[in-house]
C-alpha positions in Angstrom: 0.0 0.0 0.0 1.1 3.3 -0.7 0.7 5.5 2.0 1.6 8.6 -0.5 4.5 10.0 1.9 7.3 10.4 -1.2 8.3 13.7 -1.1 6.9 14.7 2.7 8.8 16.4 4.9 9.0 14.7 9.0 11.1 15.9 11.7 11.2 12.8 14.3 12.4 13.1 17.9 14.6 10.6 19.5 15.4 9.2 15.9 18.7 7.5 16.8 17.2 4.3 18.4 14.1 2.9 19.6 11.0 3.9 19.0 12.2 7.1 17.5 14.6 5.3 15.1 11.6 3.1 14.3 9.8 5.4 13.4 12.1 7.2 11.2 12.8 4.0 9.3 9.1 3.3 8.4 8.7 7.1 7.0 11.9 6.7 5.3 10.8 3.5 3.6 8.1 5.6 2.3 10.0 8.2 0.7 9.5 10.9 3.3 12.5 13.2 4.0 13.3 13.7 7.6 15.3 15.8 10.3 15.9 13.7 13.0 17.1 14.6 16.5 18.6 13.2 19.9 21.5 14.0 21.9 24.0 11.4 21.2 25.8 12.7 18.6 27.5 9.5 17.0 24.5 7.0 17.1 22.6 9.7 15.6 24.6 10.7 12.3 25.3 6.9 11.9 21.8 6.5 11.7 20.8 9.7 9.6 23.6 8.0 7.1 22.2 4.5 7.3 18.5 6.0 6.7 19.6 8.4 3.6 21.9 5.9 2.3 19.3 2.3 2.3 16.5 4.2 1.2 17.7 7.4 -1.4 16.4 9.9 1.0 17.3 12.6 2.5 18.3 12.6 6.7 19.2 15.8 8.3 20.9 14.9 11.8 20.4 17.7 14.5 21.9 17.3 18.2 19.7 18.8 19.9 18.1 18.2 23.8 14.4 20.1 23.6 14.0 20.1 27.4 16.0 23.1 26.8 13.6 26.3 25.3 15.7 27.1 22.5 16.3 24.3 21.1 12.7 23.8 19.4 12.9 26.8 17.1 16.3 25.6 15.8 15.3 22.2 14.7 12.1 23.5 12.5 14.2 25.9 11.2 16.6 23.3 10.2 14.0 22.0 8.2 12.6 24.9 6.8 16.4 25.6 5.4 17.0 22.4 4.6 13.7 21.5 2.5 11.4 24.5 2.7 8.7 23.3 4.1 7.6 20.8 7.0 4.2 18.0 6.8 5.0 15.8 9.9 5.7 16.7 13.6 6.5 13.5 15.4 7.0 14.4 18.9 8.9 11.8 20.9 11.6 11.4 23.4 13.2 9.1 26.3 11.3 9.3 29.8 11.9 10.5 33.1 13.5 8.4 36.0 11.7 5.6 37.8 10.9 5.6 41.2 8.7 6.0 44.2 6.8 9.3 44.1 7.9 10.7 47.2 11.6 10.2 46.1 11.3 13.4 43.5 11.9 16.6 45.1 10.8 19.7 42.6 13.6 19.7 40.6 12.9 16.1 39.7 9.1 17.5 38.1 10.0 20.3 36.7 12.7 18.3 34.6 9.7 15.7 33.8 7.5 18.3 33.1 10.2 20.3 30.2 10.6 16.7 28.8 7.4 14.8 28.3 5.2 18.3 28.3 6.5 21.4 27.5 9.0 20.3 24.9 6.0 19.3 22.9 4.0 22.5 23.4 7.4 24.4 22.2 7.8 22.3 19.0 4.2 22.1 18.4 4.5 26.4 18.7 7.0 26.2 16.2 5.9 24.0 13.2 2.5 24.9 13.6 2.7 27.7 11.3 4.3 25.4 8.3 2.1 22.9 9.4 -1.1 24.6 8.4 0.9 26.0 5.4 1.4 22.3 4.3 -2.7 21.7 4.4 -2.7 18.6 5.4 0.2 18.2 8.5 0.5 15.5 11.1 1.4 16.1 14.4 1.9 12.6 16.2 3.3 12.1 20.1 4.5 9.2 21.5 3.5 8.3 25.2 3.2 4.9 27.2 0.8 2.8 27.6 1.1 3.8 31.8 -0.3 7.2 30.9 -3.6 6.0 30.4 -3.1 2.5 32.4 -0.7 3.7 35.8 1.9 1.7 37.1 3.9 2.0 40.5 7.1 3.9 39.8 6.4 5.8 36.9 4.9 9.0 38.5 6.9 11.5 36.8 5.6 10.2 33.2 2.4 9.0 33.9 1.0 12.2 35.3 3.2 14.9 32.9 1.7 12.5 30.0 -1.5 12.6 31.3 -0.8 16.4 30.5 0.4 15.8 27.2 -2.7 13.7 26.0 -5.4 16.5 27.7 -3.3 19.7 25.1 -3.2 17.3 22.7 -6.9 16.4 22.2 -7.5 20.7 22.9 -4.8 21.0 20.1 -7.1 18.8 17.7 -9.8 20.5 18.1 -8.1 24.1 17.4 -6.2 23.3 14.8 -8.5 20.4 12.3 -9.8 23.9 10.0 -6.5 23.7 8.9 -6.2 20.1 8.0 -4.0 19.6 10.7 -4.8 16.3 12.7 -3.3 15.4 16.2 -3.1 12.2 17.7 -1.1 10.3 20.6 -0.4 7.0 20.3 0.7 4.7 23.5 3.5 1.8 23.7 2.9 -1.1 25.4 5.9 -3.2 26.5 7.9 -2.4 23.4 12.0 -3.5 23.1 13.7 -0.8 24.0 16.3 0.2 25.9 13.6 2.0 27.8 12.2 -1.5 28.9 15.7 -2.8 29.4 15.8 -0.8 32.2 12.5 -1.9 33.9 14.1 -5.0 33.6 16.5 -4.5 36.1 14.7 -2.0 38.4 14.3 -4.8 40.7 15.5 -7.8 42.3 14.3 -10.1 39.9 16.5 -11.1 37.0 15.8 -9.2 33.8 14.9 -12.8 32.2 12.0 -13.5 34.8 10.8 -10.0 34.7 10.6 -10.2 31.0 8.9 -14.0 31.3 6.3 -12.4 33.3 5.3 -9.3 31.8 4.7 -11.5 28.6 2.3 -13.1 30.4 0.3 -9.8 31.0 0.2 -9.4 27.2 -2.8 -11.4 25.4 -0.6 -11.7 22.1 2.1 -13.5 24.3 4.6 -11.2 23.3 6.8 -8.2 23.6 6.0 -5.3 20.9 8.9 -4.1 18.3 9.2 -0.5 17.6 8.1 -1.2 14.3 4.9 -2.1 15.6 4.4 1.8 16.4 6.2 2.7 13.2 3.9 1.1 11.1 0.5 2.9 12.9 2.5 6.2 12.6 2.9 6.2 9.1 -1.0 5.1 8.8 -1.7 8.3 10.9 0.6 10.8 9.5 -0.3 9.4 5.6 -2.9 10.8 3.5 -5.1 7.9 4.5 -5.0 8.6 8.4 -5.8 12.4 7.9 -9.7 12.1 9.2 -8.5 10.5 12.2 -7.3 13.2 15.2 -8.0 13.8 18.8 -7.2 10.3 19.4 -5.3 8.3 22.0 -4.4 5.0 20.6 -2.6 2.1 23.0 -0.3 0.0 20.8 0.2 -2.6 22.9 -0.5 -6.4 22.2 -3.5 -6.2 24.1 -2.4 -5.3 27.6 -4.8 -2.7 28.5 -7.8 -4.1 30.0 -10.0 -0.3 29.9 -12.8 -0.3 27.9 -11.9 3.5 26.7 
């Protein structure tokens, strides 16, 4: 199926590895352009060059860490330079530390909060503009499936997520009469590094931790980021464009909710 992407512009967050990198990938593979960004320099040019090289594209790399204000503004501009114009907004990033909620003093918050919330409202402030230029943009986030589904020990990312998804759904709403959708998709256990590290949180070994939480999923296994790579491109395509406002678990099956 062509998802009629050839030619589209994307900037991707965390597109050096996991979910970002995923995700990248699957629009690449489509013909889309892209600026990715992260904040490890050498994975991230090694995968820009592996992108532009296996599929004839074109893969900006920008270091760039948008808990920081600035940094927002640079990377649609390094678009704008680069291809003059932008279609796709995929925000996504790592996550804030585990832990017990009354182990994170302010400063803990306030750094979950620039990460998982305001980074997106910052981006989101500065594509907009050649979003609704484009006519038919794509703004996608990337949450977890614990935003909508709460699990011990992720405080700071289920509640600044919770954030995320309630601007996001406003965000819809303001900005459909410009053929703009909006929607938030959220992981399930997917294999990442991310998930690595739950893993070893406790004092189980990462095997038995991994043996059980498969048994949570009703698929009877762990997700691949190409799993959320493949609804992405759905969403952000031409063929996705009347669905927005939505929160969408990826996620094998593991949440039990009906909405």
């Amino acid at each position: 199926m062509d998802l009629e992407l050839k030619g589209k512009v994307a900037i991707v967050g965390g597109g050096s590895m996991g979910i970002g990198y995923g995700i990248a990938n699957r629009l690449a593979a489509e013909g889309a352009n892209l600026v990715i960004f992260a904040r490890r320099v050498p994975k991230l040019e090694a995968a820009a060059a592996e992108l532009s090289t296996k599929y004839g594209v074109r893969v900006i790399p920008v270091s760039a860490d948008i808990r920081n204000q600035d940094e927002s503004g640079r990377i649609v501009q390094t678009a704008i330079d680069h291809f003059g114009k932008l279609d796709i907004l995929v925000n996504n990033d790592g996550a804030p530390p585990l832990g017990p909620i009354d182990s994170f003093d302010d400063v803990a918050w306030q750094k979950a909060i620039e990460q998982n919330l305001f980074s997106v409202i910052r981006m989101v402030r500065s594509a907009l503009p050649h979003l609704k230029a484009s006519g038919s943009g794509s703004i996608l986030n990337i949450s977890a499936i614990s935003a909508i589904q709460p699990i011990a020990g992720f405080a700071l990312s289920v509640a600044t997520w919770a954030g995320l998804m309630g601007y996001a759904k406003t965000l819809s709403l303001e900005i459909a009469p410009h053929g703009v959708n909006v929607n938030t998709i959220c992981p399930g256990y997917i294999d990442t590094d991310r998930l690595q590290k739950v893993f070893a949180s406790g004092t189980e070994s990462p095997e038995s931790v991994r043996a059980k939480l498969i048994t949570e999923i009703p698929l009877g296994r762990i997700g691949t980021p190409a799993d959320i790579a493949n609804l992405v491109a759905l969403l952000v395509s031409p063929a996705g464009s009347y669905i927005t406002g939505c929160t969408i678990p990826v996620d094998g099956g593991l949440l039990r909710a009906l909405r």
